[in-house]
Every structure is written in structure tokens, then in C-alpha cells.
PDB file of N, CA, C and O in Angstrom, chain B, residues numbered from 101:
ATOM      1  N   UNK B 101      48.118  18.226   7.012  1.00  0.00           N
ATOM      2  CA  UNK B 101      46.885  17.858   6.349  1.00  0.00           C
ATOM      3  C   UNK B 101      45.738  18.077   7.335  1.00  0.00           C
ATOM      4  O   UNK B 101      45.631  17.405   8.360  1.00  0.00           O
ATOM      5  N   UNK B 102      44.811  19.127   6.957  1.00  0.00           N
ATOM      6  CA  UNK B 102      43.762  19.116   7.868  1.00  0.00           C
ATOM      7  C   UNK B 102      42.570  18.170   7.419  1.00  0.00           C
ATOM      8  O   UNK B 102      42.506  17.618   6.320  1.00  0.00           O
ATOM      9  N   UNK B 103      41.503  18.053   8.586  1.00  0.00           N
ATOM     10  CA  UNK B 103      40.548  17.195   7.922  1.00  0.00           C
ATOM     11  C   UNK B 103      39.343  18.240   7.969  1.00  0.00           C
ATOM     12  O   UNK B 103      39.554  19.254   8.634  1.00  0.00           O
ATOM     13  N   UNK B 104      37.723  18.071   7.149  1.00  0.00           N
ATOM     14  CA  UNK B 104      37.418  19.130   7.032  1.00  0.00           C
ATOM     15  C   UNK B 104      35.566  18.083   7.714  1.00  0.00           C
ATOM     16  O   UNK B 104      35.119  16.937   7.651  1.00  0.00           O
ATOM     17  N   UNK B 105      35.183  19.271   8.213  1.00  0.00           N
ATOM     18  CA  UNK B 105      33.937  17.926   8.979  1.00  0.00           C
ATOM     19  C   UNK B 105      32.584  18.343   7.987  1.00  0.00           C
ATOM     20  O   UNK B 105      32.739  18.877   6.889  1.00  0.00           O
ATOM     21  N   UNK B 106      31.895  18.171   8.282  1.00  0.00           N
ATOM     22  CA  UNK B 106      30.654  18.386   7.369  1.00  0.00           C
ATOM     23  C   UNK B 106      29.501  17.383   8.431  1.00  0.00           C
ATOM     24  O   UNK B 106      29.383  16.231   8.848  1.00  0.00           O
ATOM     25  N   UNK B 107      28.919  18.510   8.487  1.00  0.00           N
ATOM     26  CA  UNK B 107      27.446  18.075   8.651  1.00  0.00           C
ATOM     27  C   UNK B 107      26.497  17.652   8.122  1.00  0.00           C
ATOM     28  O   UNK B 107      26.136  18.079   7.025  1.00  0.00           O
ATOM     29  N   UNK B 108      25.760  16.556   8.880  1.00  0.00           N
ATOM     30  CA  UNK B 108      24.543  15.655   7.902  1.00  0.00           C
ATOM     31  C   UNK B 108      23.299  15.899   8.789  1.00  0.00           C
ATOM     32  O   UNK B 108      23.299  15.341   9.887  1.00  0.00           O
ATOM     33  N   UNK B 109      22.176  16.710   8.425  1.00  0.00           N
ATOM     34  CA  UNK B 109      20.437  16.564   8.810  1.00  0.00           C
ATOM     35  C   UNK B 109      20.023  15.213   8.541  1.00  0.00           C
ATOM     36  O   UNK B 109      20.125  14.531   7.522  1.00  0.00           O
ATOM     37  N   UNK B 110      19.623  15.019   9.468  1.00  0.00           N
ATOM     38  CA  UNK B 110      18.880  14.292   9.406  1.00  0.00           C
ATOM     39  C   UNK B 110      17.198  14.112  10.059  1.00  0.00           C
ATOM     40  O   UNK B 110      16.963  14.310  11.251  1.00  0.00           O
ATOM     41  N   UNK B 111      16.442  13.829   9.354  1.00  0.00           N
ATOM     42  CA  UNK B 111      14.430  13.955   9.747  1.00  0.00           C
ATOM     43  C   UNK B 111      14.661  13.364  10.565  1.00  0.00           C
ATOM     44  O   UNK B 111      15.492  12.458  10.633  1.00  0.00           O
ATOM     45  N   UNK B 112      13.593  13.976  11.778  1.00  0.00           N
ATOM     46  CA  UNK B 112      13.654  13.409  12.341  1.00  0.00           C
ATOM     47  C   UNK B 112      12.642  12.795  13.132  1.00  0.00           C
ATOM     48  O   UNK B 112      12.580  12.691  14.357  1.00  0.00           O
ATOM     49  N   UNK B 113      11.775  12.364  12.155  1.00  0.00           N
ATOM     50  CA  UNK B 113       9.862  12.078  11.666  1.00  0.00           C
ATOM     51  C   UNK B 113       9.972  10.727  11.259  1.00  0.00           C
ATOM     52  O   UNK B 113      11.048  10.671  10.663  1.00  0.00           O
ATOM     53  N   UNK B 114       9.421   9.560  11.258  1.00  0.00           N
ATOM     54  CA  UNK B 114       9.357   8.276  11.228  1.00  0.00           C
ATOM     55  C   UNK B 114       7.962   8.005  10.106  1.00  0.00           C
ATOM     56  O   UNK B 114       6.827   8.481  10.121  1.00  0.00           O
ATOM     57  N   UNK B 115       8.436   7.311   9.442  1.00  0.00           N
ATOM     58  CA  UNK B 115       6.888   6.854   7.844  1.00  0.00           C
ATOM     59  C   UNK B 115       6.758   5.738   8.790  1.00  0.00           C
ATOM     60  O   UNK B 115       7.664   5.040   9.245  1.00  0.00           O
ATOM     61  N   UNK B 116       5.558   5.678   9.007  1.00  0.00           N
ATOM     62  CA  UNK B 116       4.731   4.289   9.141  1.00  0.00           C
ATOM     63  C   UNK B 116       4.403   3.674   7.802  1.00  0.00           C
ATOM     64  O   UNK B 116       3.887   4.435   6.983  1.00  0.00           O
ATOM     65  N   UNK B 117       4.571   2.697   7.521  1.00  0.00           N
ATOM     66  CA  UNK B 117       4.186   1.360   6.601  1.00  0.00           C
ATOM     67  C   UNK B 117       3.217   0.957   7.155  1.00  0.00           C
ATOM     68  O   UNK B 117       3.112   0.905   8.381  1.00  0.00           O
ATOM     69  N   UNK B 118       1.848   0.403   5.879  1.00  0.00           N
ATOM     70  CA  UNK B 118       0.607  -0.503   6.371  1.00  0.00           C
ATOM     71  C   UNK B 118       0.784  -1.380   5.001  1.00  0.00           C
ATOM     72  O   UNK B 118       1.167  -1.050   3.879  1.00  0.00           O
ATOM     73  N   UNK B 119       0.271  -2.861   5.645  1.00  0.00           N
ATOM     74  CA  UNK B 119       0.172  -3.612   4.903  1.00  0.00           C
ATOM     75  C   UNK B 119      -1.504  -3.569   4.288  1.00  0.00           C
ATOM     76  O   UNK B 119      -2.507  -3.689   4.991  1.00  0.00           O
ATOM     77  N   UNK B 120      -1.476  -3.381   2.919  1.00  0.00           N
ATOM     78  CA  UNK B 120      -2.839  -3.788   2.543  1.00  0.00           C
ATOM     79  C   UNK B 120      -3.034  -4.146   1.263  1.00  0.00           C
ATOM     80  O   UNK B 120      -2.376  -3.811   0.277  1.00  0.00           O
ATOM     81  N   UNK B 121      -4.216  -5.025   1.353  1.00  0.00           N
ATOM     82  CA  UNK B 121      -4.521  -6.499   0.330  1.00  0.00           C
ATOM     83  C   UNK B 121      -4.591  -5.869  -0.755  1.00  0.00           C
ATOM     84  O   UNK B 121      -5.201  -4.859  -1.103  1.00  0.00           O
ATOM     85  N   UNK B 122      -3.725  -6.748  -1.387  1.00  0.00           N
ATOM     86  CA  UNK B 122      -4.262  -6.171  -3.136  1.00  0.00           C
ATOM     87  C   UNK B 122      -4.580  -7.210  -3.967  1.00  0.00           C
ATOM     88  O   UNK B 122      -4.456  -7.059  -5.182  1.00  0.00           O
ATOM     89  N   UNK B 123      -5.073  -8.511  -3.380  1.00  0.00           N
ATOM     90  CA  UNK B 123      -4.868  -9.279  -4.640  1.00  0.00           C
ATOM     91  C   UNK B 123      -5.541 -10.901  -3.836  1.00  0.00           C
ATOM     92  O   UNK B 123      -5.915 -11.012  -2.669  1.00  0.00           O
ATOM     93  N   UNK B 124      -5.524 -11.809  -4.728  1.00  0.00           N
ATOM     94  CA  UNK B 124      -5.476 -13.163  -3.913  1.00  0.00           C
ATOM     95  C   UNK B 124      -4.771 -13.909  -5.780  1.00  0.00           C
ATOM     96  O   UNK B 124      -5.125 -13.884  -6.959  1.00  0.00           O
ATOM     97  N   UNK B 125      -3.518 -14.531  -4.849  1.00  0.00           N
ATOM     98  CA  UNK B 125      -2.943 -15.058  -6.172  1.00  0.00           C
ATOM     99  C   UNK B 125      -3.238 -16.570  -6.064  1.00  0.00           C
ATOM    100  O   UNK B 125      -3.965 -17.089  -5.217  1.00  0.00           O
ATOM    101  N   UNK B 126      -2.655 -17.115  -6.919  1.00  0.00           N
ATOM    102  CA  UNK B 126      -2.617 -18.876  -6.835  1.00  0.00           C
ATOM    103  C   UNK B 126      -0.585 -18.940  -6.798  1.00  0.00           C
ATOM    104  O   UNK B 126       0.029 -17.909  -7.071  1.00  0.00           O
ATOM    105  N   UNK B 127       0.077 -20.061  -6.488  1.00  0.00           N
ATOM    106  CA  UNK B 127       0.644 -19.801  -5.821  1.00  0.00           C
ATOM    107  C   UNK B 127       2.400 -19.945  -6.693  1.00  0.00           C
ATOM    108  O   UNK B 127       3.533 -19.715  -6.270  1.00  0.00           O
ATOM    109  N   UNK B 128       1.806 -20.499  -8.231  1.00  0.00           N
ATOM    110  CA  UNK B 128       2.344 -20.098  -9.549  1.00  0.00           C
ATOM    111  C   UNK B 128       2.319 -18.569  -9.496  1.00  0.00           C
ATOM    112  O   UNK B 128       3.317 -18.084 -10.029  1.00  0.00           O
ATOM    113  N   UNK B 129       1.598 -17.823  -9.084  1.00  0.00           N
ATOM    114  CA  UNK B 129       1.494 -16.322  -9.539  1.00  0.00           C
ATOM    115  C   UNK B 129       3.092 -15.462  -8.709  1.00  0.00           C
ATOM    116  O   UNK B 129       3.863 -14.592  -9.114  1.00  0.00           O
ATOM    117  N   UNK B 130       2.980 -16.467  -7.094  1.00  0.00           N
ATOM    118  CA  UNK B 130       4.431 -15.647  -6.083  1.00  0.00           C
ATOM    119  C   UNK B 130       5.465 -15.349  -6.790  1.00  0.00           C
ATOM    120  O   UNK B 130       5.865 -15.825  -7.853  1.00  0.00           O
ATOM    121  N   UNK B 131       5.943 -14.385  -6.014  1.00  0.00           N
ATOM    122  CA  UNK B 131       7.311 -13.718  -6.608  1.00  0.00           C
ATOM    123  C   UNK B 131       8.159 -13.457  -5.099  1.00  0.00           C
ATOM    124  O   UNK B 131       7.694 -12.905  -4.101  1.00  0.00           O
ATOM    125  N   UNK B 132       9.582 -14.050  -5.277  1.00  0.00           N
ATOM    126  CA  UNK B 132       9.946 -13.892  -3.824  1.00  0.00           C
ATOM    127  C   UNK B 132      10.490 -12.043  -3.668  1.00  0.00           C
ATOM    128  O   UNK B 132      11.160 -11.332  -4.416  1.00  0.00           O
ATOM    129  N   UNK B 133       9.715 -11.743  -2.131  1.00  0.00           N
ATOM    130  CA  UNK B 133       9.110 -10.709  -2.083  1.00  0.00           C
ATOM    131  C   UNK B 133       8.360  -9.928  -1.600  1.00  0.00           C
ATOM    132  O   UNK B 133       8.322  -8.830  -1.046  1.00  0.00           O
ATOM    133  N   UNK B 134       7.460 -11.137  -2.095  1.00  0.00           N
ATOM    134  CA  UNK B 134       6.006 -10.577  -1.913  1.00  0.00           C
ATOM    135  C   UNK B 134       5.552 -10.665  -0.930  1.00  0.00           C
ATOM    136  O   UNK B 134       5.835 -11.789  -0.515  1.00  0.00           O
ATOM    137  N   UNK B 135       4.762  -9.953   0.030  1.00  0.00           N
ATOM    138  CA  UNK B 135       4.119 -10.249   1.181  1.00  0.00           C
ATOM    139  C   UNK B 135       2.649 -10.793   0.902  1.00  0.00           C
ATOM    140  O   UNK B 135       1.749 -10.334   0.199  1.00  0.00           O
ATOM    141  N   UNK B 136       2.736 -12.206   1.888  1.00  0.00           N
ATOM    142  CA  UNK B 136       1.105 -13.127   1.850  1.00  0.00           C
ATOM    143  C   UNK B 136       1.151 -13.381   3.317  1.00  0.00           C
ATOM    144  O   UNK B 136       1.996 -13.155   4.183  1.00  0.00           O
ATOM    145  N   UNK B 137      -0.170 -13.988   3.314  1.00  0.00           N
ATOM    146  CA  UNK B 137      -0.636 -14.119   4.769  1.00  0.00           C
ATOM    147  C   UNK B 137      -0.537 -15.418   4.777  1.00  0.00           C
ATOM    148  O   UNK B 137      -0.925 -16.035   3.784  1.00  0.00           O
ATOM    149  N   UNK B 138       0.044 -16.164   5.984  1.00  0.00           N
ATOM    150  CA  UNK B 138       0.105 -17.674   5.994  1.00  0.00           C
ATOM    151  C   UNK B 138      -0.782 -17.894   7.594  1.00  0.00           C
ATOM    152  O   UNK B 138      -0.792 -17.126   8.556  1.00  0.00           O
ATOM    153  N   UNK B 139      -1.462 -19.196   7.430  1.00  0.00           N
ATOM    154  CA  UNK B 139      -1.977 -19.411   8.969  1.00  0.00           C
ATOM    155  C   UNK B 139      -0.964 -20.234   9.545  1.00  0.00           C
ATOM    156  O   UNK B 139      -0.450 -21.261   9.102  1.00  0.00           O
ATOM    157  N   UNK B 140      -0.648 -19.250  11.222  1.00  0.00           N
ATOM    158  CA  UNK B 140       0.685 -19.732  11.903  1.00  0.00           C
ATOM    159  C   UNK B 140      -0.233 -20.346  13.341  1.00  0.00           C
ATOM    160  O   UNK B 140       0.450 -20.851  14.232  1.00  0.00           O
ATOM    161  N   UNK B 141      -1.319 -20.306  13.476  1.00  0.00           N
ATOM    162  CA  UNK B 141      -2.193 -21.006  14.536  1.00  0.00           C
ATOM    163  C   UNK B 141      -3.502 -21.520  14.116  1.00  0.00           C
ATOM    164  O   UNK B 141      -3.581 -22.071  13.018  1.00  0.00           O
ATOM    165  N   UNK B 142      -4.915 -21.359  15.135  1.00  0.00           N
ATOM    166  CA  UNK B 142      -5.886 -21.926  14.587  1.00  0.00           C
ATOM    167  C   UNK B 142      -6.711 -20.344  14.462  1.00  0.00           C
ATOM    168  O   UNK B 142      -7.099 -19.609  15.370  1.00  0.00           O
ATOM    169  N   UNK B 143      -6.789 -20.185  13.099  1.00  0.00           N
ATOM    170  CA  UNK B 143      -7.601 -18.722  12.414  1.00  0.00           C
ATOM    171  C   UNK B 143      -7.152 -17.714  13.084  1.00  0.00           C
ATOM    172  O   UNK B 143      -7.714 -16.780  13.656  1.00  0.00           O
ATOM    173  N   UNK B 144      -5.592 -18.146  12.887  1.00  0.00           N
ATOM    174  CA  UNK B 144      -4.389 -16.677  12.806  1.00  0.00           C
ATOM    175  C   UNK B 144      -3.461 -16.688  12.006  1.00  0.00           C
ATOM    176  O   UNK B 144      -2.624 -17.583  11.890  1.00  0.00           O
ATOM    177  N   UNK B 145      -3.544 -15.555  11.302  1.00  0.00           N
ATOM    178  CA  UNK B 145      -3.159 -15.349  10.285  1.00  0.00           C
ATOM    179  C   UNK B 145      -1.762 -14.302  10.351  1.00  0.00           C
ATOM    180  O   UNK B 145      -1.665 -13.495  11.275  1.00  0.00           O
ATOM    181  N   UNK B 146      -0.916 -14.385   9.493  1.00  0.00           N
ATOM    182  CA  UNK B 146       0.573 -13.845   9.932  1.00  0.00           C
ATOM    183  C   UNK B 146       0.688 -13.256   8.727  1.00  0.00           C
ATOM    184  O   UNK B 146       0.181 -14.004   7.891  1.00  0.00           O
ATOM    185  N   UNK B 147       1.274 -11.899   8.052  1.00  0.00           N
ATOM    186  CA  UNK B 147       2.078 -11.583   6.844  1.00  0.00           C
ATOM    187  C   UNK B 147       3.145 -11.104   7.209  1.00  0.00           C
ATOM    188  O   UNK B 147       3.463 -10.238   8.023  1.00  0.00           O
ATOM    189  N   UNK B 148       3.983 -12.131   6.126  1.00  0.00           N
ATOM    190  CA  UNK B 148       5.230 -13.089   6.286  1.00  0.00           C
ATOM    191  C   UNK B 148       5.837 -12.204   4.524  1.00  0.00           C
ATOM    192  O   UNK B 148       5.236 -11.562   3.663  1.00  0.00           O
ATOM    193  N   UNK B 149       6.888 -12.524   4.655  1.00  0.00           N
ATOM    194  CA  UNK B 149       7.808 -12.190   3.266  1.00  0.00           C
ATOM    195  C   UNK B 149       8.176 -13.066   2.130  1.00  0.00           C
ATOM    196  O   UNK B 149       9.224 -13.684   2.313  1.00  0.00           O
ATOM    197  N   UNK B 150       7.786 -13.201   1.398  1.00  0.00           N
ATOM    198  CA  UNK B 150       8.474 -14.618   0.648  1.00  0.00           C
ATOM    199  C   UNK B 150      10.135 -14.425   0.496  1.00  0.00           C
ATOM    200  O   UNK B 150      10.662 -13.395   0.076  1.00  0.00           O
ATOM    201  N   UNK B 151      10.672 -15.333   0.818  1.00  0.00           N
ATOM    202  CA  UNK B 151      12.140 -15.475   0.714  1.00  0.00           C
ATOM    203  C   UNK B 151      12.401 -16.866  -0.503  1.00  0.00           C
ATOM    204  O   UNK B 151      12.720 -16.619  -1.666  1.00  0.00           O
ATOM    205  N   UNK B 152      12.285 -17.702  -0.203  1.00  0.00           N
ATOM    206  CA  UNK B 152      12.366 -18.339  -1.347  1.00  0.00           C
ATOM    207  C   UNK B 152      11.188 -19.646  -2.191  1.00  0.00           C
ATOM    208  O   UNK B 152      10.239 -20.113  -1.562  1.00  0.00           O
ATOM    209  N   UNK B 153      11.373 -19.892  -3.070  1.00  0.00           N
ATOM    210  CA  UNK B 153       9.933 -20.677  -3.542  1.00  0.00           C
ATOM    211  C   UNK B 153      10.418 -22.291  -4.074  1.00  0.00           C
ATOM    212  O   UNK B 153      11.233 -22.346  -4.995  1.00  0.00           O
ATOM    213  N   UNK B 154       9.982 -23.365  -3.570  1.00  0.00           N
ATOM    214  CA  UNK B 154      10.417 -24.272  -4.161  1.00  0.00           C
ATOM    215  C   UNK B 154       9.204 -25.117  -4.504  1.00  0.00           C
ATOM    216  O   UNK B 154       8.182 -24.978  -3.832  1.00  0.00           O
ATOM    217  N   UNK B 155       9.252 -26.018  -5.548  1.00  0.00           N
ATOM    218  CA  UNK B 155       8.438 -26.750  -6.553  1.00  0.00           C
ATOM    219  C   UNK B 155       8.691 -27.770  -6.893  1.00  0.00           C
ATOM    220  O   UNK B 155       9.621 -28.029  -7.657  1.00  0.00           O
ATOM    221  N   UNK B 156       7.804 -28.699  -6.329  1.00  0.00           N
ATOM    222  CA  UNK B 156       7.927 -30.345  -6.112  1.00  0.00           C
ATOM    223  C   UNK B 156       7.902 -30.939  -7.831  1.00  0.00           C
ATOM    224  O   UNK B 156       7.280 -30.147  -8.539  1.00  0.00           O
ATOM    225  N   UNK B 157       8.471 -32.198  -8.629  1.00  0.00           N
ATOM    226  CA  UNK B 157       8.761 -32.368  -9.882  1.00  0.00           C
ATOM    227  C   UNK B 157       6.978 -32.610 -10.491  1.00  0.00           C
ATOM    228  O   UNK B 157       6.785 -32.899 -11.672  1.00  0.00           O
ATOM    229  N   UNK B 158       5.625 -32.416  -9.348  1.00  0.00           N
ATOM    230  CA  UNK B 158       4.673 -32.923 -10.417  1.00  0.00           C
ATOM    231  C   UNK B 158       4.260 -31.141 -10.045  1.00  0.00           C
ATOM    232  O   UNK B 158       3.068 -31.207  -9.744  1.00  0.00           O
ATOM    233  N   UNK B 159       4.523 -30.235  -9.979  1.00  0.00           N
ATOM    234  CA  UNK B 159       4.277 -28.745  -9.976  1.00  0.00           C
ATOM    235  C   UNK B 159       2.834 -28.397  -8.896  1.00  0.00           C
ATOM    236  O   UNK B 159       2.208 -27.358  -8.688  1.00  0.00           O
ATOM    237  N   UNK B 160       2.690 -29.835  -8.356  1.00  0.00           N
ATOM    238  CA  UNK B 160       1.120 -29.806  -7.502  1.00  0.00           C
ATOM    239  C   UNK B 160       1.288 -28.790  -6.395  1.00  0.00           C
ATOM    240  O   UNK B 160       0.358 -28.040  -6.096  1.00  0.00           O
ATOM    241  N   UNK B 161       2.703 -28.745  -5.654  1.00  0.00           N
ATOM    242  CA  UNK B 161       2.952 -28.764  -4.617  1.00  0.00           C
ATOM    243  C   UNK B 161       3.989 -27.399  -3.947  1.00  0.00           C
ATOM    244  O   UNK B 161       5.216 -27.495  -3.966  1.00  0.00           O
ATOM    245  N   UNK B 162       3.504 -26.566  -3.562  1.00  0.00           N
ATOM    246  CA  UNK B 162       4.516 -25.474  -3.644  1.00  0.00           C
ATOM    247  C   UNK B 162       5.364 -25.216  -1.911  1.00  0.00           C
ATOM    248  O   UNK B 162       4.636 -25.254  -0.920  1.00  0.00           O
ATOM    249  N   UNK B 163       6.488 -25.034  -1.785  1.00  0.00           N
ATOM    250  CA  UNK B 163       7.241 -25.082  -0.719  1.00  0.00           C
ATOM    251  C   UNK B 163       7.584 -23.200  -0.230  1.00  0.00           C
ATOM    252  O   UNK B 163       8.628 -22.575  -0.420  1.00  0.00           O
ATOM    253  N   UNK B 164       6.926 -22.950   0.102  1.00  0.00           N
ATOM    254  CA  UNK B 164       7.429 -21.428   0.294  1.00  0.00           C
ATOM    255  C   UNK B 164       8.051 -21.242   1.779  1.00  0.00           C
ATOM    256  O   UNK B 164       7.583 -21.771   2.787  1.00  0.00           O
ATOM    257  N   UNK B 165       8.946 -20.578   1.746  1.00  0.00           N
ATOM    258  CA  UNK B 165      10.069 -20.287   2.929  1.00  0.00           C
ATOM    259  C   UNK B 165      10.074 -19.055   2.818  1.00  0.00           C
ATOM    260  O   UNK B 165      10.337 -18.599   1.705  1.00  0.00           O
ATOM    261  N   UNK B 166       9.818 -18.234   3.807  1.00  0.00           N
ATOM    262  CA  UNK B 166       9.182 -17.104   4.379  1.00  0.00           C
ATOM    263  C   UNK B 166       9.620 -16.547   5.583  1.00  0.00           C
ATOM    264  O   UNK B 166      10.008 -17.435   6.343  1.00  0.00           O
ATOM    265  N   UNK B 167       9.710 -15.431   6.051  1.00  0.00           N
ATOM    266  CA  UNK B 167      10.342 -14.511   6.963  1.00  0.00           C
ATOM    267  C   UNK B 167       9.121 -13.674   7.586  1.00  0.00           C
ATOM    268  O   UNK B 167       8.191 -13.184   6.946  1.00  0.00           O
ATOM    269  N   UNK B 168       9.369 -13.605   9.267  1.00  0.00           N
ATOM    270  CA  UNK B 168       7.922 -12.386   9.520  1.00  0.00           C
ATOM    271  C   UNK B 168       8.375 -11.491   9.487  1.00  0.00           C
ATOM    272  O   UNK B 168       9.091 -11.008   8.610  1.00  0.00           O
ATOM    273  N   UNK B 169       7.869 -10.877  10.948  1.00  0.00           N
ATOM    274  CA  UNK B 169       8.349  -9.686  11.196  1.00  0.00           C
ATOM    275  C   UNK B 169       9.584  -9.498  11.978  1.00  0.00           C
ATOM    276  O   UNK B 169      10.323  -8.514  11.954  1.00  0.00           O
ATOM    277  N   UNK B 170       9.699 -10.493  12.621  1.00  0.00           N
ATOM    278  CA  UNK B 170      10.574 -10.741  13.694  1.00  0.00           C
ATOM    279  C   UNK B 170      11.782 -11.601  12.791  1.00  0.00           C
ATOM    280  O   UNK B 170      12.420 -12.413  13.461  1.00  0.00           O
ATOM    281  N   UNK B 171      11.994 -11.534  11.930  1.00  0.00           N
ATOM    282  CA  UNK B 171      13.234 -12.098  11.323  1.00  0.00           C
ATOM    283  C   UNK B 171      13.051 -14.009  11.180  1.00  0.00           C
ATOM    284  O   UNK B 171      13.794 -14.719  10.502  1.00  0.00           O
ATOM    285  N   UNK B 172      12.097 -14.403  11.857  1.00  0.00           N
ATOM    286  CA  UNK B 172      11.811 -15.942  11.831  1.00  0.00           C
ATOM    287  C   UNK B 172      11.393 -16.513  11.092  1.00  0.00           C
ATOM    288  O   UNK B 172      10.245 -16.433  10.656  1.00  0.00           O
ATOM    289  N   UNK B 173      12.575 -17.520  10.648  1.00  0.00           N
ATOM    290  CA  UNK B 173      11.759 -17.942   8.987  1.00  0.00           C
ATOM    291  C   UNK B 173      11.375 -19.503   9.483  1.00  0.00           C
ATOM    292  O   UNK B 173      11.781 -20.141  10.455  1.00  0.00           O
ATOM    293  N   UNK B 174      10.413 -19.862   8.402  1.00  0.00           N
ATOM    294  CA  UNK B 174       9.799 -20.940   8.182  1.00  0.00           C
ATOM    295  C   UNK B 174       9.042 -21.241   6.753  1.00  0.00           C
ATOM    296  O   UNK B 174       8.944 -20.430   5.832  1.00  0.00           O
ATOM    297  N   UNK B 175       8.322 -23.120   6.775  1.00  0.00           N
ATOM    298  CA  UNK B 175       8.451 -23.234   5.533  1.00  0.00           C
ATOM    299  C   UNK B 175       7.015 -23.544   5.374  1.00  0.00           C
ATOM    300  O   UNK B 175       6.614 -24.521   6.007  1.00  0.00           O
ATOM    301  N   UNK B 176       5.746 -22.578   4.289  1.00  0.00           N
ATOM    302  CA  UNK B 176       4.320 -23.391   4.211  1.00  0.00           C
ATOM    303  C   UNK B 176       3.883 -24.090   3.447  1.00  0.00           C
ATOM    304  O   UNK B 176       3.644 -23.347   2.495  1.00  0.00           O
ATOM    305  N   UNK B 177       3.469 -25.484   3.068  1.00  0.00           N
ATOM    306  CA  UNK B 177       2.872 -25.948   1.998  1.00  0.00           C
ATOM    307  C   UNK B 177       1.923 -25.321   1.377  1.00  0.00           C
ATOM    308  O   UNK B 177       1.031 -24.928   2.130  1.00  0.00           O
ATOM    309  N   UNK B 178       1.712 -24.943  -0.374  1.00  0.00           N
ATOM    310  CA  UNK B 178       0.584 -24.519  -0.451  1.00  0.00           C
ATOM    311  C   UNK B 178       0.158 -25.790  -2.138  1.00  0.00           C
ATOM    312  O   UNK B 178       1.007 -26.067  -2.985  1.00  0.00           O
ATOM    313  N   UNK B 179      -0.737 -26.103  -2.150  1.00  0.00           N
ATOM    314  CA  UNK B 179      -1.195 -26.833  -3.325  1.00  0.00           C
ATOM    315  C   UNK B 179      -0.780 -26.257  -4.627  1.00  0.00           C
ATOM    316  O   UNK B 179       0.353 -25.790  -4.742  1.00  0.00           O
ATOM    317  N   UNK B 180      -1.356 -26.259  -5.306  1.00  0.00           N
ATOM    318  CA  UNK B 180      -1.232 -25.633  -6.620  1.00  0.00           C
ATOM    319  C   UNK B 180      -2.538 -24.972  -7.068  1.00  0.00           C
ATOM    320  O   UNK B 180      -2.458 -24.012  -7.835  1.00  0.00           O
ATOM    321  N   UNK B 181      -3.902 -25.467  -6.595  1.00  0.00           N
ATOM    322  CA  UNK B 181      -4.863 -24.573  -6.347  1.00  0.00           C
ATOM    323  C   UNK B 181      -5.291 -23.834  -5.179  1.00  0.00           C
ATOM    324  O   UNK B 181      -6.385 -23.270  -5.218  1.00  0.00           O
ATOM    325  N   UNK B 182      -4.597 -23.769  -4.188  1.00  0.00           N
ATOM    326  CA  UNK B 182      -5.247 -22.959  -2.945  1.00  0.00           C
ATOM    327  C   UNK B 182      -5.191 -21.231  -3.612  1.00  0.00           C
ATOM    328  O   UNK B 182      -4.830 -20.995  -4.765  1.00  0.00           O
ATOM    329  N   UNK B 183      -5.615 -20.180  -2.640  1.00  0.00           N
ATOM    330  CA  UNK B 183      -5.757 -18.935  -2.873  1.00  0.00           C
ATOM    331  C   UNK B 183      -4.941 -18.352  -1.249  1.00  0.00           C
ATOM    332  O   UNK B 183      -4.977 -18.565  -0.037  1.00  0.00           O
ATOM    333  N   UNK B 184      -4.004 -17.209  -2.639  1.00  0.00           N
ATOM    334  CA  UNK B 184      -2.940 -16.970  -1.671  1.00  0.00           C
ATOM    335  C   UNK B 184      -3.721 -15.437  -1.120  1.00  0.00           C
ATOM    336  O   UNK B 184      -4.322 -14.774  -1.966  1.00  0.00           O
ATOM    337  N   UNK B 185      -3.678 -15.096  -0.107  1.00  0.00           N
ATOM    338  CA  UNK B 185      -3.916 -13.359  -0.077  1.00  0.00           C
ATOM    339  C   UNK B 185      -2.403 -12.597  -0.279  1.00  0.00           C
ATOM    340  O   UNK B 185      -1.316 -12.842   0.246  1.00  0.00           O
ATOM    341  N   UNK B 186      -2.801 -11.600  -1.239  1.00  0.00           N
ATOM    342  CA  UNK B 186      -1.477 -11.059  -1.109  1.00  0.00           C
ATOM    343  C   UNK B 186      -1.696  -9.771  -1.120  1.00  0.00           C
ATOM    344  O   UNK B 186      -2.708  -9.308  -1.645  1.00  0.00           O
ATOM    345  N   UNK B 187      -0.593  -8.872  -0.426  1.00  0.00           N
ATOM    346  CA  UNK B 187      -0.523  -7.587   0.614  1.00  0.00           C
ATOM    347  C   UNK B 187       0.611  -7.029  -0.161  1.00  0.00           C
ATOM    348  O   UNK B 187       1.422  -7.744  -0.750  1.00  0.00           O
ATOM    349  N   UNK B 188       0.657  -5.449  -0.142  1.00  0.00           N
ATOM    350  CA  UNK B 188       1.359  -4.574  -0.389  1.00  0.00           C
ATOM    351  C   UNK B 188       1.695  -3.525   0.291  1.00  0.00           C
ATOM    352  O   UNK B 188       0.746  -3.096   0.949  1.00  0.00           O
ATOM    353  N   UNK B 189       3.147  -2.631   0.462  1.00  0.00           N
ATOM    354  CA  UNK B 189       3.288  -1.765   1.845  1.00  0.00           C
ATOM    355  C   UNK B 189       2.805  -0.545   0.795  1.00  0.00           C
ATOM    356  O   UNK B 189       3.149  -0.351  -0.371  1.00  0.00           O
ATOM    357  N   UNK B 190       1.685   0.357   1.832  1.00  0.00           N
ATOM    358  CA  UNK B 190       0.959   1.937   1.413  1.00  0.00           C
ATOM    359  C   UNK B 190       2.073   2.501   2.523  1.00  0.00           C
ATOM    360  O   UNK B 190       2.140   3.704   2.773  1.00  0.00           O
TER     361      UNK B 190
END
């Protein structure tokens, strides 16, 4: 039984991804997913991934758990009226 090899090309050119704003949602609008900007210091701002969404029983209160860039997740409070920025990869 012989074995038979085959060659694979591969590019060898790299796509850059940019994040840019498309939107400002409220926080009923998230979809886990989506990339928003959360503040991770004082007027610094991080876009983060939504990973999962949780919702306190009076709906005031939204729990989002989120991923950066660096694989580090964490969890942000957002109200039920704040304004989310939300980002899309061009």
C-alpha cells in the first residue's frame, strides 16, 4: 500500500481586522458576540467580546461577561438605560 502526498499553498499575506463603531445600543439590544467598549480604568476604554449576558429578575440590571483581546474575561454592570458603543470588524 503506497501513500500518496499532496501539497497544500498556502498565502502567505496576513488581513488586518479594524474595529469600527457602528452603532450605540441600550443593553436589551446585545447579542453575545458582539463587540462593545467597556471602561477597564479611569477614561479607558477596552473592546471586549460579549460572551455571555445575564438579567437580574426586575430587567433594570444587565450582567455582561466579556472576553478582550488577551483571552481575559470579566464581568460589567450595565443599567437598563445606559448607552452601549458598539463596534464591528472592517
Amino acid at each position: 500500500m503506497s501513500r500518496e502526498k499532496k501539497q497544500i499553498k498556502i498565502s502567505a499575506t496576513m488581513k488586518t481586522m479594524d474595529y469600527v463603531k457602528a452603532g450605540i445600543l441600550k443593553p436589551e439590544a446585545l447579542m453575545v458576540g458582539d463587540f462593545i467598549a467597556v471602561a477597564i480604568d479611569d477614561g479607558v476604554e477596552d473592546i471586549v467580546e460579549v460572551l455571555i449576558i445575564y438579567i437580574d429578575e426586575t430587567a433594570d440590571n444587565y450582567f455582561i461577561e466579556y472576553k478582550n483581546d488577551f483571552g481575559e474575561k470579566d464581568i460589567v454592570t450595565l443599567y437598563h438605560t445606559d448607552d452601549v458603543d458598539w463596534f464591528i470588524l472592517e
